[in-house]
C-alpha positions in Angstrom: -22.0 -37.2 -57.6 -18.5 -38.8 -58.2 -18.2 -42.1 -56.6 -16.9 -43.0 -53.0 -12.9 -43.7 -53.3 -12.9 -46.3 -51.0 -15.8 -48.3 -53.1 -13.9 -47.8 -56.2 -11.1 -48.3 -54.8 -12.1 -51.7 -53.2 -14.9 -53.0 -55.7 -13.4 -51.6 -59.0 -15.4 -50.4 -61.7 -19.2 -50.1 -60.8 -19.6 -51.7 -64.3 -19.3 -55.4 -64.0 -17.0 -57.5 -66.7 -19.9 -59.5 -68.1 -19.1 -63.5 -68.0 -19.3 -64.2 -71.3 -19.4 -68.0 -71.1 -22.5 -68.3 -69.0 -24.4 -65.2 -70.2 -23.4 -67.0 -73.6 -25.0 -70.2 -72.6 -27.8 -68.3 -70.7 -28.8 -66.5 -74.0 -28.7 -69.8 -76.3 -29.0 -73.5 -74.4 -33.2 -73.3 -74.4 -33.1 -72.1 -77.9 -30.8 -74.4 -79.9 -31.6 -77.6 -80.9 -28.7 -79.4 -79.5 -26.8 -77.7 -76.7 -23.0 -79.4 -76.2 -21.9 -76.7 -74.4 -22.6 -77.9 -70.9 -19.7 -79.7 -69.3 -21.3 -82.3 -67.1 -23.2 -85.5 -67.8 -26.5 -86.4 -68.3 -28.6 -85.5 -65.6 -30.2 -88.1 -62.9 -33.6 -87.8 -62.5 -34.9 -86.9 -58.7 -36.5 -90.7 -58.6 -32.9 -92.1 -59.3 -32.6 -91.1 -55.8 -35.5 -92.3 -54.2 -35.6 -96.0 -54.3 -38.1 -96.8 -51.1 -41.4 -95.5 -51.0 -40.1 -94.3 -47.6 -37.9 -91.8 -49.2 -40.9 -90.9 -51.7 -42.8 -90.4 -48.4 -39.8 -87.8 -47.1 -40.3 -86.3 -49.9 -43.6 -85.0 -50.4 -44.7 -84.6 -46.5 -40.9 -82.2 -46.6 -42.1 -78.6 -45.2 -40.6 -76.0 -47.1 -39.3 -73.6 -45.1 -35.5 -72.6 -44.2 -32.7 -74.5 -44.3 -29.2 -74.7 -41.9 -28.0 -71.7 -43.4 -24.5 -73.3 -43.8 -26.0 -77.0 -44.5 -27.1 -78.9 -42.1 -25.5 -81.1 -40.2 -25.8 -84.7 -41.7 -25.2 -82.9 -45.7 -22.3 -81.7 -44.1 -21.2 -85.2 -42.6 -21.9 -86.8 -46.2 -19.8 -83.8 -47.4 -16.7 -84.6 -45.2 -16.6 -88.0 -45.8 -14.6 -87.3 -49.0 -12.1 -85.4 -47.6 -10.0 -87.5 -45.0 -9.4 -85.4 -41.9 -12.2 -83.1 -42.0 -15.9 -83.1 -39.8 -18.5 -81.1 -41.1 -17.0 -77.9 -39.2 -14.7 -78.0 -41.8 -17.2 -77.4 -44.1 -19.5 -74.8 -45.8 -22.3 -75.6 -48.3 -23.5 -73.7 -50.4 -26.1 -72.6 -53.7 -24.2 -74.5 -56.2 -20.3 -74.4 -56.7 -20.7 -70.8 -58.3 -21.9 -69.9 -54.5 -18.8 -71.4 -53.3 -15.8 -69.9 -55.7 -17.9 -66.7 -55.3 -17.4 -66.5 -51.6 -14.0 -67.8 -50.9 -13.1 -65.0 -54.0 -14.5 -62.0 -52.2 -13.2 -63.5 -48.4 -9.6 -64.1 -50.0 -10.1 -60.3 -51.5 -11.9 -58.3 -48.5 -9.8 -60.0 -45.7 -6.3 -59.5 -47.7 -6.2 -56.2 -48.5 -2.8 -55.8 -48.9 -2.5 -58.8 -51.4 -4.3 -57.8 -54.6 -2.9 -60.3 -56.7 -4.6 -63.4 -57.9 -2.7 -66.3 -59.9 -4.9 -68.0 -62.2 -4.4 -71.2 -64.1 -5.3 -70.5 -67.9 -7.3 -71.9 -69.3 -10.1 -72.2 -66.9 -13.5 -71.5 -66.1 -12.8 -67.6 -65.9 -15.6 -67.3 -62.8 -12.7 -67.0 -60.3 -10.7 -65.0 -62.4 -13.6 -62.5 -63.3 -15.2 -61.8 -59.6 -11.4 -60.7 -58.8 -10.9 -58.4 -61.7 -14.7 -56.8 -60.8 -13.5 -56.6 -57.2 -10.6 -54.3 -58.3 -7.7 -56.8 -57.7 -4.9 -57.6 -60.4 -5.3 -61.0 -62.4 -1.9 -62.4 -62.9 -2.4 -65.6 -65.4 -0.6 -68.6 -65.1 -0.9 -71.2 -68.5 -1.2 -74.8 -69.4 0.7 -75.7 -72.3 0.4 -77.6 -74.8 3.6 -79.4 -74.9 4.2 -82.7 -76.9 0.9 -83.1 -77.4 0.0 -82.7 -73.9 -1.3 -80.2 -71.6 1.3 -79.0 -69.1 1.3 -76.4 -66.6 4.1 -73.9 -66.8 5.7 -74.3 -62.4 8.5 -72.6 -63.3 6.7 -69.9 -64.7 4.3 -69.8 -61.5 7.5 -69.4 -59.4 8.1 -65.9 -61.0 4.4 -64.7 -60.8 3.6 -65.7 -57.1 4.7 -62.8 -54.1 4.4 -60.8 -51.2 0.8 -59.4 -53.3 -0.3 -62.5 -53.7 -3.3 -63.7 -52.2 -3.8 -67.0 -53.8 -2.9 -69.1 -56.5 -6.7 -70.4 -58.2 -6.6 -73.7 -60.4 -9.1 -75.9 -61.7 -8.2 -79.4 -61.3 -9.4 -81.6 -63.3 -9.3 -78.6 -65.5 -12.2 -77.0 -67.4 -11.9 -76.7 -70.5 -9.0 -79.3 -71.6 -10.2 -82.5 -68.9 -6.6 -82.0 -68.0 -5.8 -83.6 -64.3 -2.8 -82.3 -62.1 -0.8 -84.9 -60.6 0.1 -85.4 -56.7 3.7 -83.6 -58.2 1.6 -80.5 -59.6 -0.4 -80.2 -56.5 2.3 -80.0 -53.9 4.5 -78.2 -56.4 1.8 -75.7 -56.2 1.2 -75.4 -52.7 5.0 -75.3 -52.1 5.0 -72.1 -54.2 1.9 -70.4 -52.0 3.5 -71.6 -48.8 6.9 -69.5 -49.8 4.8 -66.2 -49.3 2.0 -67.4 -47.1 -0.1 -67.2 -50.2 -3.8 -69.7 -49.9 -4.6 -71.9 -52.9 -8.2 -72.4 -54.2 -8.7 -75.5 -56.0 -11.6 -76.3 -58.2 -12.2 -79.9 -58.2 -16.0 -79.8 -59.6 -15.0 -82.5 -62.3 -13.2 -85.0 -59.8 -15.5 -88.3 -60.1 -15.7 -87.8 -63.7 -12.2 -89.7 -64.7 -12.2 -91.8 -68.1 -9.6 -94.2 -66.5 -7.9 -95.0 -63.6 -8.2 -93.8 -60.2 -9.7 -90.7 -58.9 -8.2 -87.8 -59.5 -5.8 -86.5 -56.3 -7.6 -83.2 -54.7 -5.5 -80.6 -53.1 -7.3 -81.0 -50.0 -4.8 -81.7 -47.0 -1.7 -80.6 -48.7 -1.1 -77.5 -46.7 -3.2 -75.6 -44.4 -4.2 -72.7 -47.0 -6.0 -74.6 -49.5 -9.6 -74.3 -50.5 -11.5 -77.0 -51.8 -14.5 -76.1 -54.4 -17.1 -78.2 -55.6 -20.2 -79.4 -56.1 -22.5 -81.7 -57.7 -23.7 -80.1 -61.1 -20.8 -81.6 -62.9 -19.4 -85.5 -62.1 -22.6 -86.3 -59.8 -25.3 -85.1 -62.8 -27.3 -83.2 -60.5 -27.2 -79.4 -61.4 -30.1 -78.9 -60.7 -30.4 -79.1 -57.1 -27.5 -75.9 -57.3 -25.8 -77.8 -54.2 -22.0 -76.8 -54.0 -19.5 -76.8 -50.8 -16.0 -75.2 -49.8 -13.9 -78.2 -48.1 -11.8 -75.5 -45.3 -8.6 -76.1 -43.6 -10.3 -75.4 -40.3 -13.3 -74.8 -38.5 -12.5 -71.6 -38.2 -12.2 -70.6 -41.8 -15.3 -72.1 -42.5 -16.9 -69.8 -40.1 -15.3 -67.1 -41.5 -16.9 -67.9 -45.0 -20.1 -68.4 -43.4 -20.4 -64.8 -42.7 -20.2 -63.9 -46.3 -23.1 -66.2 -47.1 -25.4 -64.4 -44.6 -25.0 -61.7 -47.4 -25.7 -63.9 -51.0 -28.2 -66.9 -50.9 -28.4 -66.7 -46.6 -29.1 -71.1 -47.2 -29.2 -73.8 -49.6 -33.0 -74.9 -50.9 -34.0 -77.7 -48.4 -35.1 -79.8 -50.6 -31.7 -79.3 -51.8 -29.9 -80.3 -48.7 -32.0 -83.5 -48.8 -31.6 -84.7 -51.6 -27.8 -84.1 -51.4 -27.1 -85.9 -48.6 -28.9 -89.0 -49.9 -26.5 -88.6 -53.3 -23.1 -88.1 -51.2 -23.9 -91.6 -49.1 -21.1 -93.6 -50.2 -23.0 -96.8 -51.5 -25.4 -94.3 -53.4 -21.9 -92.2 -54.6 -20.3 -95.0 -55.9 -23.6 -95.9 -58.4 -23.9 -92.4 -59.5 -19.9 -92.0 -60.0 -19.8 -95.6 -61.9 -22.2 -94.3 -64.4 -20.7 -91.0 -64.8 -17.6 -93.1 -65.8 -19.0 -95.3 -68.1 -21.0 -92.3 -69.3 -17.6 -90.5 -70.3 -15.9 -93.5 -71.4 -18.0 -94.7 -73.9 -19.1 -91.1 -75.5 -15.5 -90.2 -75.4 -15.2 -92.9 -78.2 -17.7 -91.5 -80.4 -16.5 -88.0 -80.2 -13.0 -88.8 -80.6 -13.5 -90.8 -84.0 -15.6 -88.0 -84.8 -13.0 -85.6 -84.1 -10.7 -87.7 -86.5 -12.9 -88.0 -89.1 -12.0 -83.9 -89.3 -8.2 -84.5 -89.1 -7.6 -82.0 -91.8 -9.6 -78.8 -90.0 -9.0 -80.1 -86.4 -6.9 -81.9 -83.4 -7.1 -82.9 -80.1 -5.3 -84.4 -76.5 -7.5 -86.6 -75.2 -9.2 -85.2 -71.9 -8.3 -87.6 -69.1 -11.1 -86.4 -67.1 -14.7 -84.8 -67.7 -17.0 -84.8 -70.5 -15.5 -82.1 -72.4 -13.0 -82.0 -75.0 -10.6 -78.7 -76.1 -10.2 -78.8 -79.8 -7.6 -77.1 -81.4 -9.3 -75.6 -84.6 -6.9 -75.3 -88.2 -5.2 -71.9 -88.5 -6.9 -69.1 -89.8 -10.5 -70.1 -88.1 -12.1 -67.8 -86.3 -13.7 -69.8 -83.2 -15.3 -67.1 -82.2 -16.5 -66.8 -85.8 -17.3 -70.3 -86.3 -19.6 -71.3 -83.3 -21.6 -68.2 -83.6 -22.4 -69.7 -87.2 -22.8 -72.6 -85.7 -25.8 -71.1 -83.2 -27.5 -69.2 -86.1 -27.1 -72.0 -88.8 -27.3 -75.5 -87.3 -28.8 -74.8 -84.2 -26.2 -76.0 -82.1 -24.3 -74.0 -79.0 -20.5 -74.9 -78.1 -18.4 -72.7 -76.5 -15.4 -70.4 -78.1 -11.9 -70.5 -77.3 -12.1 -66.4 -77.0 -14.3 -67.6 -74.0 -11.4 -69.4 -71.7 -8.8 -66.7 -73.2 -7.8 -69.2 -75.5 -8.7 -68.0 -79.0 -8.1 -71.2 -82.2 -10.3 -73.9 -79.8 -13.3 -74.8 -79.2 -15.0 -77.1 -76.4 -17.7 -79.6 -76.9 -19.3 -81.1 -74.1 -20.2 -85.1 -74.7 -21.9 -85.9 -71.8 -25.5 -86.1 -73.1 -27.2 -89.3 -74.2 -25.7 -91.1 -77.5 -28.6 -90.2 -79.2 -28.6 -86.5 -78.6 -24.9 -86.5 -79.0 -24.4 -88.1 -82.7 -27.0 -86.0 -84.6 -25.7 -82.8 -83.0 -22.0 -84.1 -84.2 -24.0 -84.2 -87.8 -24.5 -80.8 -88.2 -21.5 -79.3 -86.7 -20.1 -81.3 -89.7 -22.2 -79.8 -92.0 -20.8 -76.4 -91.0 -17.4 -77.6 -91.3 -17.8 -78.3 -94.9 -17.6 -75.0 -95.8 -14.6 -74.6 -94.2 -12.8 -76.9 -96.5 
């Protein structure tokens, strides 16, 4: 039986593009002996949380049943508390940030039917990017460039890709996989662009928290009343675990919208979830946890950067100004892809290709982990890298 035309013609191929990244790292990170391809920082511990015996107490007398199926009401207060302007109608939480770019893709795609057109920042985390390809629209990639020594991204290039078919413009900010932040200027230079043909931007601000210096990055929240705010708190809070994401909305309104579409994925975040998330997102409790991812990214950003020079003559690198991950730029004639599968089967170490972020020549490693796990895995990519002299 041929298929239905208006499924094919709406979802695409019935074959899903697999994500190659995470089925990459689903495949490999309990088999490896060191696993530097995960981008956040050493996970907390669930008693990092709970510093009372009360909370202990909470804890384990907790009935597990269902959740608020859009997060309850005081997670959602802790949630809006970052975002000046909103209340928790503003916002929807969700099973982990995946939950969240997953849903505001297919609203964006199902409720815009006459704008198939996505323009993606590149590189990126390809999530975004891939749901809209397997939901039959046209991915229309916008770069960062490496100009100077520095990664910049291309605006007047975006002017040229962004229509009357565009339904968004998606970025990653600070950006997975380079640690590249946007500036204030990039941001409303972006928006400016959507808001000339009513076009939404979705902004990807998982790794906001997680700066090396300065202050926090600026978020895209409030700049104009189309923008999407994803995140969660697998990345600069070290708490993947609890697979607790949200979507920040421009109104109540579109937050009920994308409400509806969760009804049809994870219906509600775990409980013990919501909990625990809402004691994290307190803002004395959020300023420990973001302090320490700081000084976690600081101070193993040093070792991996005089490691990374050590290599001068097979590799370079801009320094990432935000997150634990760090986009090397591999000596010509390497095949990344090549290399870190070696690198797996040989030394018993996963990183991420290039090939993975459309960015063939790099590689990312992750330095988030504890020193001590970091330096010995550092060892034997090393190792490998001798035979490539």
């Amino acid at each position: 039986m041929a298929p239905c035309p208006f499924v094919a013609q709406v979802f695409g191929p019935m074959k899903l593009e697999r994500f190659e990244l995470e089925r990459n790292q689903s495949e490999w990170e309990h088999h490896v002996d060191y696993n530097l391809s995960e981008s956040g920082v050493e996970p907390l511990h669930i008693r990092d949380l709970l510093d009372t015996k009360e909370l202990k107490d909470q804890l384990l007398d907790m009935q597990l049943g269902y959740s608020q199926t859009n997060g309850t009401v005081p997670l959602r207060q802790a949630i809006s508390y970052h975002y000046p302007g909103t209340t928790h109608e503003h916002i929807l939480a969700t099973t982990g940030g995946a939950e969240g770019n997953f849903v505001v893709t297919w609203w964006l795609r199902h409720e815009n039917p006459d704008r198939d057109e996505l323009v993606f920042l590149v590189p990126n985390y390809m999530q975004i990017g891939g749901i809209w390809k397997n939901l039959g629209g046209k991915l229309i990639p916008f770069k960062l460039e490496m100009v100077d020594g520095e990664w910049v991204p291309d605006l007047e290039g975006l002017r040229a890709k962004v229509s009357e078919k565009t339904a968004a413009i998606a970025i990653c900010t600070p950006n997975n996989p380079t640690g590249k932040l946007l500036s204030e200027e990039d941001l409303k230079t972006i928006v400016d662009v959507a808001a000339e043909h009513g076009a939404w931007v979705v902004s990807d601000e998982i790794y906001r928290g997680a700066e090396l210096r300065g202050d926090k990055a600026p978020s895209a929240h409030g700049l104009y009343d189309k923008v999407l705010v994803t995140s969660s708190l697998s990345k600069a809070y070290g708490l993947p675990g609890l697979r607790l994401g949200w979507v920040v909305c421009p109104s109540p309104e579109v937050a009920h919208e994308l409400w509806t579409y969760t009804d049809y994925t994870t219906i509600c975040p775990a409980k013990t979830s919501d909990w625990l998330a809402t004691l994290a997102l307190q803002p004395d409790v959020q300023t420990k946890i973001e302090k320490r991812t700081r000084k976690v990214v600081s101070e193993n950003w040093a070792i991996l950067e005089k490691w990374i020079d050590s290599h001068s003559d097979l590799m370079s690198a801009t320094a990432p100004e935000a997150a634990a991950i760090c986009f090397i730029k591999m000596k010509d004639g390497i095949d990344t892809a090549d290399f870190t599968m070696r690198l797996k089967e040989e030394k018993s170490v996963l990183i991420p290709p290039g090939e993975h972020f459309e960015m063939p020549g790099f590689i990312r490693i992750g330095f988030g982990s504890e020193k001590e796990y970091l330096e010995p895995a550092l060892e034997r990519i090393s190792e490998l890298l001798d035979a490539y002299r």
